[in-house]
LODODO-225877 format. One record per residue (C-alpha): residue number from 1; residue in three letters; x, y, z negated. Coordinates in nm, 3 decimals. Layout:
// LODODO-225877
<node num="NUM" residu="ALA" east="X" north="Y" up="Z"/>
...
// end
This chain:
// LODODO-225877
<node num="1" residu="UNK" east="-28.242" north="-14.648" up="5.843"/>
<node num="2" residu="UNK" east="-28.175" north="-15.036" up="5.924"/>
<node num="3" residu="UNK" east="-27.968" north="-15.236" up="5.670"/>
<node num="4" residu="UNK" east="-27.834" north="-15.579" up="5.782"/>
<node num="5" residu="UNK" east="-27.709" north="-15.793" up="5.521"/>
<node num="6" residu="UNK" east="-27.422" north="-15.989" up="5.593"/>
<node num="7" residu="UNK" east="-27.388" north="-16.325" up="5.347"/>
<node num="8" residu="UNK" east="-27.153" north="-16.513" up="5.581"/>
<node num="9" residu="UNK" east="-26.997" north="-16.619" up="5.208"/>
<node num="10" residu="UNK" east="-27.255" north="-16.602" up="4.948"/>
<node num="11" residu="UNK" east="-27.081" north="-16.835" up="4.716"/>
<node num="12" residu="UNK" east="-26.804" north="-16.571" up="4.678"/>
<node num="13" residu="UNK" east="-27.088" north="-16.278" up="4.630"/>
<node num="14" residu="UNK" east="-27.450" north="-16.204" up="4.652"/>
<node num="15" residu="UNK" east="-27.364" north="-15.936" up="4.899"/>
<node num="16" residu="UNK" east="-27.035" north="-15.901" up="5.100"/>
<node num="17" residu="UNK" east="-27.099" north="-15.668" up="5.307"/>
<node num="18" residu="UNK" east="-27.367" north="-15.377" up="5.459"/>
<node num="19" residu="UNK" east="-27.424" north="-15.271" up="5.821"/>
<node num="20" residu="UNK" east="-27.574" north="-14.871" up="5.795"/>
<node num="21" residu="UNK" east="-27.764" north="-14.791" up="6.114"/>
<node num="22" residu="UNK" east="-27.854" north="-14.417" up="6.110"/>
<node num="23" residu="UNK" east="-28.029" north="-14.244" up="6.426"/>
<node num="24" residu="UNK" east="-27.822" north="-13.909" up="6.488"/>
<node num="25" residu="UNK" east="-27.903" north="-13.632" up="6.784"/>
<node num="26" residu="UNK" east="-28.102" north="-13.767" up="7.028"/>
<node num="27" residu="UNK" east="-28.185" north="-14.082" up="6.854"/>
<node num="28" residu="UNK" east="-27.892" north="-14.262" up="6.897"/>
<node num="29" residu="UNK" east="-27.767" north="-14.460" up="6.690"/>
<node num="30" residu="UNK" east="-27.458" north="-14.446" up="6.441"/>
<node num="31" residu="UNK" east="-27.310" north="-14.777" up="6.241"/>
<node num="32" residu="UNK" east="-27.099" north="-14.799" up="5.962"/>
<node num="33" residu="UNK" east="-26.978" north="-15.138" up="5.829"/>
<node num="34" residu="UNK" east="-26.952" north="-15.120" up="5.462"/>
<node num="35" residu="UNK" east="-26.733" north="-15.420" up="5.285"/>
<node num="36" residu="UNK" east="-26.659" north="-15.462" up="4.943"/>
<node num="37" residu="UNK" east="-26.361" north="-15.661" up="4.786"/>
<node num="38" residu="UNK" east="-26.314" north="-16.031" up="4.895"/>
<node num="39" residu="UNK" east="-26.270" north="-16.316" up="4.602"/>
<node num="40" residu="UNK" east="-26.012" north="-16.447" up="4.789"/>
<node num="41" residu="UNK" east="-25.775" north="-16.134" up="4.765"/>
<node num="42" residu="UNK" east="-25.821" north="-16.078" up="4.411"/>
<node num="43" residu="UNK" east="-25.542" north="-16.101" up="4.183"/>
<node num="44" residu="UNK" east="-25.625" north="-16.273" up="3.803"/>
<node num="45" residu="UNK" east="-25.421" north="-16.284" up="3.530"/>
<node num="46" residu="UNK" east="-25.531" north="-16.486" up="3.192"/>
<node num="47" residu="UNK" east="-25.561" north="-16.162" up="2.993"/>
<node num="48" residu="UNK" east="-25.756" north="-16.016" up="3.234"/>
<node num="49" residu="UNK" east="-26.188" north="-16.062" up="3.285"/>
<node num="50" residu="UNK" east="-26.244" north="-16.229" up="3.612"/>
<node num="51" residu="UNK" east="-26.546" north="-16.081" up="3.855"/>
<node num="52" residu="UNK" east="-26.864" north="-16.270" up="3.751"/>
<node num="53" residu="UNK" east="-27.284" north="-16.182" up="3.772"/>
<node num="54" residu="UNK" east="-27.263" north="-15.852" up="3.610"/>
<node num="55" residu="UNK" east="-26.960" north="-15.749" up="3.853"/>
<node num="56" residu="UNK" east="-27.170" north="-15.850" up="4.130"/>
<node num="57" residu="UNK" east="-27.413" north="-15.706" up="3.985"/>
<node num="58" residu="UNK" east="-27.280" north="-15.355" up="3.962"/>
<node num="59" residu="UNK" east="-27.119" north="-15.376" up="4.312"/>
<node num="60" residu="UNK" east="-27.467" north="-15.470" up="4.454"/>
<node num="61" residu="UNK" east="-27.659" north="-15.213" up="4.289"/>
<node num="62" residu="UNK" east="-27.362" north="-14.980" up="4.462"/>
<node num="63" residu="UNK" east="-27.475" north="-15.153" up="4.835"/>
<node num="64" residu="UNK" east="-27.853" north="-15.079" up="4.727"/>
<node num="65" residu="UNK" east="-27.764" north="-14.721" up="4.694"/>
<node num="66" residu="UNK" east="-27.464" north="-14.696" up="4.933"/>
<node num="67" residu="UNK" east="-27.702" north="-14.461" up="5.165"/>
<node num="68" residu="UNK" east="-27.759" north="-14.225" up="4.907"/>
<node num="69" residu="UNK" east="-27.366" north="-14.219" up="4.761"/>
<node num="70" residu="UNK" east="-27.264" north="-14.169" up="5.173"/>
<node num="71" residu="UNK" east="-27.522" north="-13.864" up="5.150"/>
<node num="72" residu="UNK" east="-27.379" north="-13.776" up="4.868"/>
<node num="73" residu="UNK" east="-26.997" north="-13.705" up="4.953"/>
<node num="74" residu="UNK" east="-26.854" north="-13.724" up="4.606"/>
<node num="75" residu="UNK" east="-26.474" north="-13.592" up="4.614"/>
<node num="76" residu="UNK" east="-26.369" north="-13.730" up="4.259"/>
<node num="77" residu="UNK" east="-26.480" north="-14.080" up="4.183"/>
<node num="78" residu="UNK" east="-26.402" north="-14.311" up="3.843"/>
<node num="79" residu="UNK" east="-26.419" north="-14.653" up="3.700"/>
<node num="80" residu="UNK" east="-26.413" north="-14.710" up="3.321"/>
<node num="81" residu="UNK" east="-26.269" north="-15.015" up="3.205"/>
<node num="82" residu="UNK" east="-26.127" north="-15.120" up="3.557"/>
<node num="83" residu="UNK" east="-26.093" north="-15.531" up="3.418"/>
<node num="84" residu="UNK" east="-25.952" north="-15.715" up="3.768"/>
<node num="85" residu="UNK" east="-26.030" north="-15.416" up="4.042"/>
<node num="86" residu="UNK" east="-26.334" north="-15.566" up="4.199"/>
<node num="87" residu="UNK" east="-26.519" north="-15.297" up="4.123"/>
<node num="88" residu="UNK" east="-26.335" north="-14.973" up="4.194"/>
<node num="89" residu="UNK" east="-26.215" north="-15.139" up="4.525"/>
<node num="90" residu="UNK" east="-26.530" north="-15.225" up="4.645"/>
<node num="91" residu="UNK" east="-26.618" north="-14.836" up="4.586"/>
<node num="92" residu="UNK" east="-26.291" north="-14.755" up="4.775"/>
<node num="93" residu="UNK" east="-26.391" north="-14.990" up="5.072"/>
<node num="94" residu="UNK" east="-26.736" north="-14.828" up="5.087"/>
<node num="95" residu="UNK" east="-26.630" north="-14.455" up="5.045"/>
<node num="96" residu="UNK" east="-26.316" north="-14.447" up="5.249"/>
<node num="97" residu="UNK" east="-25.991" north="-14.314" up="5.096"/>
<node num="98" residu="UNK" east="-25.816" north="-13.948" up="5.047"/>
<node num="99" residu="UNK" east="-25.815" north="-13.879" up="5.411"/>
<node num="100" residu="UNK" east="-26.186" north="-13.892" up="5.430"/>
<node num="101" residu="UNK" east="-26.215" north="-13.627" up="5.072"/>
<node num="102" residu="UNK" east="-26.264" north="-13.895" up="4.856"/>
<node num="103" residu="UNK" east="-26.041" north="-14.005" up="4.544"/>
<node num="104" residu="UNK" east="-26.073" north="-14.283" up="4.289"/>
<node num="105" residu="UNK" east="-25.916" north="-14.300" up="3.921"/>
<node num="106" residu="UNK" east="-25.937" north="-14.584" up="3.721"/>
<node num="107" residu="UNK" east="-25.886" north="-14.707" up="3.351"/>
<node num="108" residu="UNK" east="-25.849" north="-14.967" up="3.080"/>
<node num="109" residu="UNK" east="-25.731" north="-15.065" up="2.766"/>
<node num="110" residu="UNK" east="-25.545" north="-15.368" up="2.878"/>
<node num="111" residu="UNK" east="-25.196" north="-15.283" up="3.052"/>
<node num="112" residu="UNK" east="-25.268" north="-15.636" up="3.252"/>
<node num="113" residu="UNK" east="-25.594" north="-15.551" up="3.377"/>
<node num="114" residu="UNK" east="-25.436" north="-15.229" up="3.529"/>
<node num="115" residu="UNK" east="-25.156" north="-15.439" up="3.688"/>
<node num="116" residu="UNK" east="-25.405" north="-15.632" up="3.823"/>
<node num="117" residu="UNK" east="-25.607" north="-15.363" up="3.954"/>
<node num="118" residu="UNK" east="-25.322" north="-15.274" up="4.138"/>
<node num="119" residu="UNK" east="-25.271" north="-15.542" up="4.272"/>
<node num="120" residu="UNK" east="-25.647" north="-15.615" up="4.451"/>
<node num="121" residu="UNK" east="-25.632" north="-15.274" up="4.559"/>
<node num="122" residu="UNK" east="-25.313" north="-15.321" up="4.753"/>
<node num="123" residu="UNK" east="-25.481" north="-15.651" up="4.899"/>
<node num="124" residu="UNK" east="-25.753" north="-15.479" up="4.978"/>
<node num="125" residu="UNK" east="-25.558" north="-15.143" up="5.153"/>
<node num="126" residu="UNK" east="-25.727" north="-14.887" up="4.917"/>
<node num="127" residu="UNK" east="-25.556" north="-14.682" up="4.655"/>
<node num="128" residu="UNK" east="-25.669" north="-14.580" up="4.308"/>
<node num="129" residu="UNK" east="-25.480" north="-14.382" up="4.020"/>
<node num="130" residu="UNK" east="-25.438" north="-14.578" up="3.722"/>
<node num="131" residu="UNK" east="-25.411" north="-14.514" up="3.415"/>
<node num="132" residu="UNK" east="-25.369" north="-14.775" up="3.059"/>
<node num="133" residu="UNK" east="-25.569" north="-14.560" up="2.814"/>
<node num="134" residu="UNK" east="-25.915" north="-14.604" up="2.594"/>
<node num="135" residu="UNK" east="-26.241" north="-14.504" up="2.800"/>
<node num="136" residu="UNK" east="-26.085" north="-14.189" up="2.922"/>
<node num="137" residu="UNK" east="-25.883" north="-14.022" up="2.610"/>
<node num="138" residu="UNK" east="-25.638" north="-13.820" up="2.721"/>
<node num="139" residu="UNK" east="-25.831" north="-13.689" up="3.021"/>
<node num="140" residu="UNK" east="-26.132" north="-13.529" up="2.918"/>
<node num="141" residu="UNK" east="-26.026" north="-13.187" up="2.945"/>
<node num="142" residu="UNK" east="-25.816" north="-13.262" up="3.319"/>
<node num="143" residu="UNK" east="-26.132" north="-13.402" up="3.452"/>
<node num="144" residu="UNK" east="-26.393" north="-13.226" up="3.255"/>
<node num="145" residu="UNK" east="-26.714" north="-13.140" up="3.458"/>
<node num="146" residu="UNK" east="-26.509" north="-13.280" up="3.761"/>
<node num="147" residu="UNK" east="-26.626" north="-13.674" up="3.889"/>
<node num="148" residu="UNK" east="-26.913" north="-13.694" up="4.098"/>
<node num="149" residu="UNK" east="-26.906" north="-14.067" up="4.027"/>
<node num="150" residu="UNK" east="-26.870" north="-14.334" up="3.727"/>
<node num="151" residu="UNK" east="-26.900" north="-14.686" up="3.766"/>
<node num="152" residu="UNK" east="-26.876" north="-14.876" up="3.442"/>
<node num="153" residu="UNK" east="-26.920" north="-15.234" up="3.323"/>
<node num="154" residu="UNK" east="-26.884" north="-15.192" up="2.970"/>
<node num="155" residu="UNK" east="-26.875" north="-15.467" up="2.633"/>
<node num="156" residu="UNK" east="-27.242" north="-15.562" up="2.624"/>
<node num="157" residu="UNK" east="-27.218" north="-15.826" up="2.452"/>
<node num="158" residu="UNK" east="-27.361" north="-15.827" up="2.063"/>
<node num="159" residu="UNK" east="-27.022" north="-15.949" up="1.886"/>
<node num="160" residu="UNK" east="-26.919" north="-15.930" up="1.492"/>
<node num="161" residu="UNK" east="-26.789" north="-15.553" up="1.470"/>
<node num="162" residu="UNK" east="-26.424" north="-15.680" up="1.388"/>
<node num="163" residu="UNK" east="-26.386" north="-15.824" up="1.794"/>
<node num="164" residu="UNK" east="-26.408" north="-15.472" up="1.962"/>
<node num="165" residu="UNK" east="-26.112" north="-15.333" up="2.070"/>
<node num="166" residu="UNK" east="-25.940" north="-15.676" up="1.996"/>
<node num="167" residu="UNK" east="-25.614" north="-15.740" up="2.164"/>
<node num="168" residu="UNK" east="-25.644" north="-15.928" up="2.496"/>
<node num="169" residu="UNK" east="-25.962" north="-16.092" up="2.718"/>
<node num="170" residu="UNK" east="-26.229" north="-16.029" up="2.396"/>
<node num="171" residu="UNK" east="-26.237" north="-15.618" up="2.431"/>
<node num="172" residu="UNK" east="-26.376" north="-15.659" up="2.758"/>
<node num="173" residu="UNK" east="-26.702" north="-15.828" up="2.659"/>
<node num="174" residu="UNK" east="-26.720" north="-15.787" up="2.283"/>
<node num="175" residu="UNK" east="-26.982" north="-15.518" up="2.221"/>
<node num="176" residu="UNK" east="-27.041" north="-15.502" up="1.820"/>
<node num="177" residu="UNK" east="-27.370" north="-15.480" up="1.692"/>
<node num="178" residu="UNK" east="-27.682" north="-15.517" up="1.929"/>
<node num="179" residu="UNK" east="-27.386" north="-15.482" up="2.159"/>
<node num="180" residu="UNK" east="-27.366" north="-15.104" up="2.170"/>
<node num="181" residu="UNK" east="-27.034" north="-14.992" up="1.999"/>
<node num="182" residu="UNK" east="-26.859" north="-14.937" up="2.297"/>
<node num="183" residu="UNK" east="-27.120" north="-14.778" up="2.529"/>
<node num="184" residu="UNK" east="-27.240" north="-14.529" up="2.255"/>
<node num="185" residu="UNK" east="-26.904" north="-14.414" up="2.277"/>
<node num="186" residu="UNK" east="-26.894" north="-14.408" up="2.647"/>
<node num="187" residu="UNK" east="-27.176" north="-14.223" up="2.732"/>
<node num="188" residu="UNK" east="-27.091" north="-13.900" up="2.599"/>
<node num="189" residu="UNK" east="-26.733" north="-13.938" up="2.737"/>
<node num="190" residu="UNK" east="-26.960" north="-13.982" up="3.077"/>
<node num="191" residu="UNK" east="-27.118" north="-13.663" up="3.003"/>
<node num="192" residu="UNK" east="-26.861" north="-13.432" up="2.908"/>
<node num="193" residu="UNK" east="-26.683" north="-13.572" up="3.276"/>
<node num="194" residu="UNK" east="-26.955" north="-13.612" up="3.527"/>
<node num="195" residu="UNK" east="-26.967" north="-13.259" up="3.785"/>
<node num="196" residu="UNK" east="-27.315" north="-13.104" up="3.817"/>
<node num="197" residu="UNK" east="-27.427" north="-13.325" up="4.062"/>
<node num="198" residu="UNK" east="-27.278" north="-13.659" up="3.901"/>
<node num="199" residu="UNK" east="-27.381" north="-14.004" up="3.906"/>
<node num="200" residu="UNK" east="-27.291" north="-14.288" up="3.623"/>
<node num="201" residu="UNK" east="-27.388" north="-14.639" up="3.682"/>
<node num="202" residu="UNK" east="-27.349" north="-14.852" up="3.438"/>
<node num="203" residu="UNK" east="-27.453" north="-15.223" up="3.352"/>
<node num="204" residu="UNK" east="-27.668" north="-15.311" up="3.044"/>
<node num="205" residu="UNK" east="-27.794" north="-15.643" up="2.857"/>
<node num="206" residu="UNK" east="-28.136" north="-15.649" up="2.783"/>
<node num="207" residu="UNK" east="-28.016" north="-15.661" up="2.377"/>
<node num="208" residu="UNK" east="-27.840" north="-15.346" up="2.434"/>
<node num="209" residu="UNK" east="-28.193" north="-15.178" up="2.423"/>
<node num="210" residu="UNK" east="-28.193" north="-14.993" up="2.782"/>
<node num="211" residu="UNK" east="-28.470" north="-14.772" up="2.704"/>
<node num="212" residu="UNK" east="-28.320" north="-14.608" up="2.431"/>
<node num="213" residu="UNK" east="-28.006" north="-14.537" up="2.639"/>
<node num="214" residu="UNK" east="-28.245" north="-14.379" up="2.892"/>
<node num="215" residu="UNK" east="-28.372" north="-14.141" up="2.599"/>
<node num="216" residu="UNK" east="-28.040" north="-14.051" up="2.432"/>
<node num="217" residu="UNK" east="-27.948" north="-13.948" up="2.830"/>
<node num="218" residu="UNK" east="-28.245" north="-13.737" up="2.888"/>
<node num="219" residu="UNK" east="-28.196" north="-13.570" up="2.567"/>
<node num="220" residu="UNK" east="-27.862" north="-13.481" up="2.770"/>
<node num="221" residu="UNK" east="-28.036" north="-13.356" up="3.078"/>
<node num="222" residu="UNK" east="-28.037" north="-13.706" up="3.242"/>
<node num="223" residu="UNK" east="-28.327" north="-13.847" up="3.495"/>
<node num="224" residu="UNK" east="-28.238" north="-14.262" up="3.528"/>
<node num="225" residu="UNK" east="-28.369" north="-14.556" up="3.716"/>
<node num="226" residu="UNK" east="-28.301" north="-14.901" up="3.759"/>
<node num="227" residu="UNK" east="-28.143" north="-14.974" up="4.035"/>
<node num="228" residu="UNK" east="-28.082" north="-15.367" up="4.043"/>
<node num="229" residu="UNK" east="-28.244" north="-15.583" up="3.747"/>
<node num="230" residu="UNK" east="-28.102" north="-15.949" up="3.725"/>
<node num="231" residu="UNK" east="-28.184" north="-16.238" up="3.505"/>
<node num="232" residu="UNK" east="-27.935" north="-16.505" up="3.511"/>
<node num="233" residu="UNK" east="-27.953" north="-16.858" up="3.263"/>
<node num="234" residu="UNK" east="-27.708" north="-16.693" up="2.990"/>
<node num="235" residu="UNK" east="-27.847" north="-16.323" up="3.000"/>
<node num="236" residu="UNK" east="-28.071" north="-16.022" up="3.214"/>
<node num="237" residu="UNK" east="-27.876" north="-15.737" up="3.253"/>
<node num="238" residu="UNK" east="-28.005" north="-15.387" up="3.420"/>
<node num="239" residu="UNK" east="-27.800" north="-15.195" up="3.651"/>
<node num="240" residu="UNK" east="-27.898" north="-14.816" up="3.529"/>
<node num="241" residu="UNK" east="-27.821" north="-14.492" up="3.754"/>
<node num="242" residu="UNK" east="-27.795" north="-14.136" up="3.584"/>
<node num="243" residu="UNK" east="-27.804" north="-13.781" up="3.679"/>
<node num="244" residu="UNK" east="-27.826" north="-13.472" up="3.574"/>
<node num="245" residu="UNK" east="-28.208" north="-13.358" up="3.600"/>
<node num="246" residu="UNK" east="-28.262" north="-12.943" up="3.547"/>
<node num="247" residu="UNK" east="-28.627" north="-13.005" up="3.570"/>
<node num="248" residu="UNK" east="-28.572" north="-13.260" up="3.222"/>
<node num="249" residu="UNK" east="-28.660" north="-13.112" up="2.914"/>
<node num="250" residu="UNK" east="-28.375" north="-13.130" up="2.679"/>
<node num="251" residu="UNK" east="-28.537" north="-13.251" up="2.371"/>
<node num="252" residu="UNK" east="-28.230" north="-13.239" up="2.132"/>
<node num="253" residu="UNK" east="-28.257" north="-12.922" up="1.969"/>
<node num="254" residu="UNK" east="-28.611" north="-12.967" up="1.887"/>
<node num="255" residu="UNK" east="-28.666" north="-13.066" up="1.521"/>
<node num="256" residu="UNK" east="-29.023" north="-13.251" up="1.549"/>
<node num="257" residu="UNK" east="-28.825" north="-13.444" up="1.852"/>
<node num="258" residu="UNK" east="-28.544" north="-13.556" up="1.704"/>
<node num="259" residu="UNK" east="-28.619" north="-13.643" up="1.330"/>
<node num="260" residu="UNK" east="-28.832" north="-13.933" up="1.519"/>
<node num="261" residu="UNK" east="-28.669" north="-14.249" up="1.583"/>
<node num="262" residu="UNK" east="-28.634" north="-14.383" up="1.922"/>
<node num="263" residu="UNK" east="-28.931" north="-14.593" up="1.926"/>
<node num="264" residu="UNK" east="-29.172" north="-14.332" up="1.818"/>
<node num="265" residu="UNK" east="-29.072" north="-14.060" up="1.995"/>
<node num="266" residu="UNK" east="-29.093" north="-14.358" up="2.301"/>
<node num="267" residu="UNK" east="-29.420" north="-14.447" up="2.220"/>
<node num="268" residu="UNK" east="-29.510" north="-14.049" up="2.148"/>
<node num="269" residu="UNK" east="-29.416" north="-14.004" up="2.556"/>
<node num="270" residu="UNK" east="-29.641" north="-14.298" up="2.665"/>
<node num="271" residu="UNK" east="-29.934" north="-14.253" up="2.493"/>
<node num="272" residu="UNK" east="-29.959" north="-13.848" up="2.559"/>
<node num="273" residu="UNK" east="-30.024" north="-13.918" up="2.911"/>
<node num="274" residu="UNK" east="-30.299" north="-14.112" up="2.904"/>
<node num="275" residu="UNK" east="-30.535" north="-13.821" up="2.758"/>
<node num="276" residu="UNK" east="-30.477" north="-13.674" up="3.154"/>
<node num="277" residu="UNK" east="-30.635" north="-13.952" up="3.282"/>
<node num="278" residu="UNK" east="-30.988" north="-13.890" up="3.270"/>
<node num="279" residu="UNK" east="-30.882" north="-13.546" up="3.384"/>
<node num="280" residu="UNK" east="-30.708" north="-13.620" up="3.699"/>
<node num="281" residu="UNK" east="-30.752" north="-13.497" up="4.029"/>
<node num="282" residu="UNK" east="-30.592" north="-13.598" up="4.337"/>
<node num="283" residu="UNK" east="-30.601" north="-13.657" up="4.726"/>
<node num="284" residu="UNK" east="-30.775" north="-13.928" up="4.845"/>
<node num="285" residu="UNK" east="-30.410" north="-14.136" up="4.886"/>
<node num="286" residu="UNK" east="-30.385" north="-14.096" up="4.584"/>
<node num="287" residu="UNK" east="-30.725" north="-14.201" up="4.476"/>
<node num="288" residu="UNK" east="-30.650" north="-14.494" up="4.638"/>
<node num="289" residu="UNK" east="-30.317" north="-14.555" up="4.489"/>
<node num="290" residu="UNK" east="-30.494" north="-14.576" up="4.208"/>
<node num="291" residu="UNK" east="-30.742" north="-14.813" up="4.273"/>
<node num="292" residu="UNK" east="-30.455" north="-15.023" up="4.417"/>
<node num="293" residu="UNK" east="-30.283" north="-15.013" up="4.086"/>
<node num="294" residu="UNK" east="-30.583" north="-14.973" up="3.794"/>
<node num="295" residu="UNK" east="-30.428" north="-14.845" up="3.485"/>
<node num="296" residu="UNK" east="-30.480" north="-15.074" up="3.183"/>
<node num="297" residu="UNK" east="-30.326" north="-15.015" up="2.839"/>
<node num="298" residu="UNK" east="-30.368" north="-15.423" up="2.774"/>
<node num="299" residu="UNK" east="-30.037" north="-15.488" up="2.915"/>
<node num="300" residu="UNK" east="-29.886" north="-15.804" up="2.915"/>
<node num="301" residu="UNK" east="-29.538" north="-15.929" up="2.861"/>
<node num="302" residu="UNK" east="-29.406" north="-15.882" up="3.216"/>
<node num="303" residu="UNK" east="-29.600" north="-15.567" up="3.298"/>
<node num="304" residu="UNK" east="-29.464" north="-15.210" up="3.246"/>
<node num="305" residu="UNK" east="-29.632" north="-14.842" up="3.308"/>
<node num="306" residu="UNK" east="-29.429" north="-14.616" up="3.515"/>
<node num="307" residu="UNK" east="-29.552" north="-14.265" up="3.479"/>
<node num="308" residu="UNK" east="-29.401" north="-13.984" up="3.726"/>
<node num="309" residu="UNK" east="-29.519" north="-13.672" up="3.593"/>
<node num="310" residu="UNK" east="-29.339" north="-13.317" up="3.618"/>
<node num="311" residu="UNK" east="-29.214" north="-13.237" up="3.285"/>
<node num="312" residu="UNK" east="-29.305" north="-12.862" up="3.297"/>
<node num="313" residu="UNK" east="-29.639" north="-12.881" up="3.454"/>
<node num="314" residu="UNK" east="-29.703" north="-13.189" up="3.294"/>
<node num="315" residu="UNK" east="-29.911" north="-13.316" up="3.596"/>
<node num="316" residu="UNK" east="-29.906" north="-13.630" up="3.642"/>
<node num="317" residu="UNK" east="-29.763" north="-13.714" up="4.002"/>
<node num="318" residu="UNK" east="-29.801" north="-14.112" up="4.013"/>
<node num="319" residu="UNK" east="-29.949" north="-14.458" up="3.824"/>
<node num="320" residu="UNK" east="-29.795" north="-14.808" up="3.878"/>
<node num="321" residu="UNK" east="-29.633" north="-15.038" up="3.747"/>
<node num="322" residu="UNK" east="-29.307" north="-15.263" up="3.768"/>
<node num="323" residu="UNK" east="-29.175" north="-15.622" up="3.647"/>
<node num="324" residu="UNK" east="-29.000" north="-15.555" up="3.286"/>
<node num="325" residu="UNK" east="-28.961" north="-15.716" up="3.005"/>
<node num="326" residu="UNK" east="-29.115" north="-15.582" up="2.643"/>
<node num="327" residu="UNK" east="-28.894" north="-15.685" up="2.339"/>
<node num="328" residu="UNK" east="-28.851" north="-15.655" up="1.947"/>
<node num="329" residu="UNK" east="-29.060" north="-15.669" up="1.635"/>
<node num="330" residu="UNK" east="-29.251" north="-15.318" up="1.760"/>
<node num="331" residu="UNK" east="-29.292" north="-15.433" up="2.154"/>
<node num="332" residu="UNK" east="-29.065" north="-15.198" up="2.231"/>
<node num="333" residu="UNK" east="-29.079" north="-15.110" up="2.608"/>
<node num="334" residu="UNK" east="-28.770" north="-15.214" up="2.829"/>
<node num="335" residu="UNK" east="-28.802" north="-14.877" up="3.085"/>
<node num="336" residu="UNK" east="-28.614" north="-14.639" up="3.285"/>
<node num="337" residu="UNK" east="-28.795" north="-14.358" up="3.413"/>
<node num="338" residu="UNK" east="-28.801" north="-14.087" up="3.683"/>
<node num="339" residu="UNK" east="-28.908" north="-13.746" up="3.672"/>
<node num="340" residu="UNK" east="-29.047" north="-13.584" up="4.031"/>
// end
């Protein structure tokens, strides 16, 4: 697969739009050119939060995985907390519309960021049902187990608790404590709506501790990666993908599990792999992987273990590491991880 990046206007976005060349029968070749939503046909209204790094953000880490989400043919696809449109019409652009089996619901608090969604998405010749309502209440039980795919941007940012939900341009950035009030409540809206073989994508501040969101979803069932990480001057946020994992063991109904907090039961899943160290056999690839990529447990700031490792086996599958931060009093690892 080729993948030509077209930044003809990068002022406007980090990526406008994606050439996919696939080989099909006989090797030749099939392209696709994938757009998202131009600046320039956006509507705005004052009310209303304008596209900025962590809407780029999101739509980018869409682009990265715009192979896969082609593969994946989802028939039901949702944005929560639809702001100005940018988002959920850059999905529609890259998905195609009804006639192609895909449709697109959207929703928000703020009757003038729905008007405005409407309005970029007729600029933009896509369609998307809208609806004015909080996260999704009201539809859990019509789309229940339903949407193959949720995009959201939520209110990240750590605000006194009396801003979220506030009237106007502050709900769609004011986050409550550490940040989290309004994605705690999101998640298991996410959840309850997301079809067996859903995806959520969501964005996350650094302060909104991503590695403990990755927990509380695996406790649900949920593998997770990062797909784009991106620091700017004012804040690093991390683009996180989810899906449902049957090979995950659900740790929520175990007692020993659960009456841990978040960083000890965190630190309980690093440090019981390195006893299979010493033990370890593998091909020679992956002998060499290894000495590629030594394992140390001195890790610095900027250095983070990534351990693949099947979680009923328990064998360890792969060693290396990745560019993250470590934060808070306890050092507590900034992570998503994978399970083979």
């Amino acid at each position: 697969m080729l993948l030509n990046v077209d930044q003809s206007n990068p002022e406007l976005e980090s990526i406008s739009s994606l050439q996919i060349t696939t080989k099909v029968n006989n090797n030749k070749m099939a392209s696709k050119k994938i757009r998202t939503a131009q600046i320039r046909l956006m509507s705005s209204h004052q009310e209303v939060y304008e596209p900025c790094d962590d809407s780029f953000a999101l739509v980018d880490a869409l682009l990265a995985d715009c192979s896969n989400l082609l593969k994946h043919c989802p028939a039901l696809c949702m944005e929560i907390g639809c702001g100005s449109g940018y988002v959920i019409t850059s999905l529609a652009l890259m998905l195609g519309q009804e006639g192609l089996g895909v449709n697109y619901i959207a929703t928000d608090i703020n009757p003038h960021a729905v008007s405005v969604t409407r309005e970029t998405l007729n600029a933009h010749g896509v369609d998307a049902e809208l609806i004015i309502t909080d996260i999704a209440s009201g539809l859990e039980k019509r789309l229940a187990g339903l949407v193959d795919v949720i995009v959201v941007n939520p209110p990240y940012v750590p605000t006194p608790e009396d801003e979220v939900g506030a009237d106007g341009i502050t709900a769609s950035w004011a986050g409550g404590e550490n940040g989290r009030c309004v994605i705690d409540r999101i998640l298991p809206v996410a959840d309850h709506l997301l079809s067996e073989k859903g995806w959520l994508y969501m964005v996350t501040l650094t302060a909104n501790n991503p590695s403990e969101i990755c927990l509380q979803m695996r406790e649900k069932g949920y593998a997770s990666r990062i797909v784009i990480q991106r620091s700017t001057e004012e804040e690093s946020l991390h683009i996180i993908k989810f899906w449902r994992d049957s090979d995950i063991e659900v740790f929520k109904n175990e007692k020993v599990m659960t009456e841990k907090s978040v960083p000890a039961r965190l630190m309980d899943y690093v440090l019981t792999q390195f006893p299979l160290f010493s033990f370890w056999r593998s091909s020679d690839s992956d002998n060499k992987l290894i000495q590629r990529n030594p394992v140390h447990t001195d890790l610095d700031a900027k250095d983070l273990l990534r351990i693949q490792f099947h979680p009923v086996s328990h064998s360890l599958q792969s060693v290396r590491y990745e560019n993250f931060d470590l934060w808070g009093t306890l050092g507590i690892m900034s992570f998503c991880y994978k399970c083979s």
